[in-house]
C-alpha positions, 0 to 999 in steps of 0.5 A: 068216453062211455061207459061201455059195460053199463050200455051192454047191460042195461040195453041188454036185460030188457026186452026190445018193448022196454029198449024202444020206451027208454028211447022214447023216455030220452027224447022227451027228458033230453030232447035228443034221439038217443039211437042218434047219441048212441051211434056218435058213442059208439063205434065198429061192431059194438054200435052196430049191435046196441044200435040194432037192438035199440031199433024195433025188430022190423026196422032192425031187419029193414036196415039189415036188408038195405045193407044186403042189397046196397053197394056191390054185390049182394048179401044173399046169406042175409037175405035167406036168413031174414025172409025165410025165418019171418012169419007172414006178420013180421014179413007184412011189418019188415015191408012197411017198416022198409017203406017207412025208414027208406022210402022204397019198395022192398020187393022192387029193390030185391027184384032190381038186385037179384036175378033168376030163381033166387029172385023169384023164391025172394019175392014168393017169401015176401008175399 
């Protein structure tokens, strides 16, 4: 088993700029991705939540939307939550970040999940 409480602390004192240099200092020390080793670690909402902040926040935000939108139904408290709180940079990221990881474009999956005003005030905040 792994030791749980040195995760939480030590993933949870540094700032996400230190979190994504340590992922980057364990693959070129062991080679292995370390979001990869902490997920096989890990599980419920804990691996979740280390996973997420192990993640730079664009890409965070990415998988928090493909999961909103994904499967039945839509998350729309997530989507509200995300795209209205970003700024225009973070925004700018969080589209790229979403092509990059899915290769998929962020404003056509919300606009094939999403219907009437909603889908219109979604796609005025992500441009």
């Amino acid at each position: 088993g792994s030791d749980k409480e040195a995760i939480l602390d030590l993933i949870t004192s540094r700032s996400n700029k230190q979190r994504v240099e340590i992922c980057q200092a364990y693959k070129s020390q062991y080679g292995k991705d370390l979001i990869a080793d902490l997920k096989y670690e890990l599980t419920g909402k804990f691996e979740r939540l280390i996973v997420s902040l192990m993640r730079p926040p664009p890409y965070s935000d990415a998988k928090e939307i493909k999961d909103a939108i994904g499967g039945i139904g839509t998350d729309e408290k997530c989507l509200i939550e995300i795209l209205a709180s970003r700024t225009n940079q973070e925004i700018h990221d969080l589209v790229a970040a979403y092509k990059d990881a899915y290769e998929r474009d962020l404003e056509a999956d919300i606009i094939g999940d999403t219907s009437g005003h909603f889908k219109k005030m979604l796609v005025v905040l992500l441009q």
